[in-house]
C-alpha positions as CSV (number, residue, x, y, z in Angstrom):
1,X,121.7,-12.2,-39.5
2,X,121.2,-15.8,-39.6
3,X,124.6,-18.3,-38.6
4,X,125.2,-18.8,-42.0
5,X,125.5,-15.1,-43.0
6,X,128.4,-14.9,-40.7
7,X,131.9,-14.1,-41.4
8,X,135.3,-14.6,-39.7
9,X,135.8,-12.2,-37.1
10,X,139.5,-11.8,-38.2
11,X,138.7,-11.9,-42.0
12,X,135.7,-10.0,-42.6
13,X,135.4,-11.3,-46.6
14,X,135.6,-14.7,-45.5
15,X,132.8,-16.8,-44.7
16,X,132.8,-18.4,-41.1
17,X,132.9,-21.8,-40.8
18,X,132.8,-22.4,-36.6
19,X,132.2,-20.6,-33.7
20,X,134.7,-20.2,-30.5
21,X,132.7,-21.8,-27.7
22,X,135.2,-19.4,-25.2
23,X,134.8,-15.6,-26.7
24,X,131.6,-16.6,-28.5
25,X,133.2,-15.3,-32.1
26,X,132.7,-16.7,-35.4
27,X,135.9,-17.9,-37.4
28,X,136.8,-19.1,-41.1
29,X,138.7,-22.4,-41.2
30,X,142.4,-20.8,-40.7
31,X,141.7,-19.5,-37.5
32,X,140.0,-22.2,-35.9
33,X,142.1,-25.2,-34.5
34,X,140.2,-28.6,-33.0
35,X,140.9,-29.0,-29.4
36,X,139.7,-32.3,-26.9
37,X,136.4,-32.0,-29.3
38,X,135.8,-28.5,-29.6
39,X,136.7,-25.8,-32.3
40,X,138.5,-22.6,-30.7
41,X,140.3,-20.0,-31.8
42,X,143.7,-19.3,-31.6
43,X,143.3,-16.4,-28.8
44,X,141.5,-19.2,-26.2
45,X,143.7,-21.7,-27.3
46,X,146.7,-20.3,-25.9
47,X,145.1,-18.9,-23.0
48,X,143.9,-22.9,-22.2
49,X,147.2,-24.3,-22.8
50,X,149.1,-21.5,-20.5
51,X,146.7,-22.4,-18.1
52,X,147.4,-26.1,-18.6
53,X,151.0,-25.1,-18.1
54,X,150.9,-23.5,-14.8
55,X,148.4,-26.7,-13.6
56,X,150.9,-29.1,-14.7
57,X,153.9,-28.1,-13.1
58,X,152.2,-27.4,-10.4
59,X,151.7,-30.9,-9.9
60,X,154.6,-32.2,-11.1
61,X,156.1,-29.8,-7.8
62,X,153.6,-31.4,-6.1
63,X,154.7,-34.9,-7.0
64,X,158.0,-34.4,-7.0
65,X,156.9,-33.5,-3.0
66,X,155.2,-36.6,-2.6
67,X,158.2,-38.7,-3.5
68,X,160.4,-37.4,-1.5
69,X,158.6,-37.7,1.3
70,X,157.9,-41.0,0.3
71,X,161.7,-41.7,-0.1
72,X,162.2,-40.2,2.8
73,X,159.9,-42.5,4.8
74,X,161.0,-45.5,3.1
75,X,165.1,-44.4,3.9
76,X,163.6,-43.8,7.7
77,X,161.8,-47.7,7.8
78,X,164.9,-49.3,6.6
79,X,167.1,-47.8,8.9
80,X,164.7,-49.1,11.9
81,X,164.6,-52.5,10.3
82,X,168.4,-52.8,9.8
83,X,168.8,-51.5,13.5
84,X,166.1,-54.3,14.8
85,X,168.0,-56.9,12.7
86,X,171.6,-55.6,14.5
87,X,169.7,-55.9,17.8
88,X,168.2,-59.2,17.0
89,X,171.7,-60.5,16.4
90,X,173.8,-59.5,19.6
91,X,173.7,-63.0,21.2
92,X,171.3,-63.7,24.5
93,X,173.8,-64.0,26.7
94,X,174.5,-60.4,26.6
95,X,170.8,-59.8,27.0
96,X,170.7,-61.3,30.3
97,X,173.9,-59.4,31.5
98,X,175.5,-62.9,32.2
99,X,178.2,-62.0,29.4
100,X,179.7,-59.7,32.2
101,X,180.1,-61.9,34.5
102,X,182.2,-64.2,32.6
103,X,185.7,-64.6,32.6
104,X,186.0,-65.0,28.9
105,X,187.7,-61.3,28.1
106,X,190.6,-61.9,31.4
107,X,191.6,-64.9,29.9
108,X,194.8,-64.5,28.1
């Protein structure tokens, strides 16, 4: 039996139109949906878009991950650069310990 003596798989008095490159079946044009370029039926569709399903929200988990950790760095640099700025403005005196020798806090 030639390719165009074939008929549906589901639908055995209808002729087939396309064959599912997945499960290898032919189908008439009610069963078979276009997908990225390809004809499948609905069968390997649904299995592909489940598995599409479980890939992206894995990596949406995964990216959701990645910015918090990213956050997280970001929160941790700014906190050292806000400290370095504190310590960059305490005067020099008090650096060089001279502000306890003063005078300046026994004064009334």
């Amino acid at each position: 039996m030639s390719s165009f003596d074939q008929l549906c798989y589901r639908h055995p008095g209808r002729e087939a139109v396309a064959r599912c490159p997945a499960c290898l079946h032919f189908f008439c044009r009610e069963c078979v949906t276009e997908h990225a370029g390809r004809m499948l039926c609905s069968n390997c569709l649904s299995r592909l878009s489940d598995g599409r399903a479980e890939g992206g929200r894995l990596r949406m988990e995964q990216m959701v991950i990645f910015m918090q950790g990213a956050f997280g760095m970001a929160l941790l640099w700014y906190f050292f650069f806000l400290l370095g700025q504190i310590l960059l403005a305490i005067p020099h005196a008090f650096h060089e310990g001279a502000i306890w020798q003063a005078d300046w806090w026994r004064k009334p």
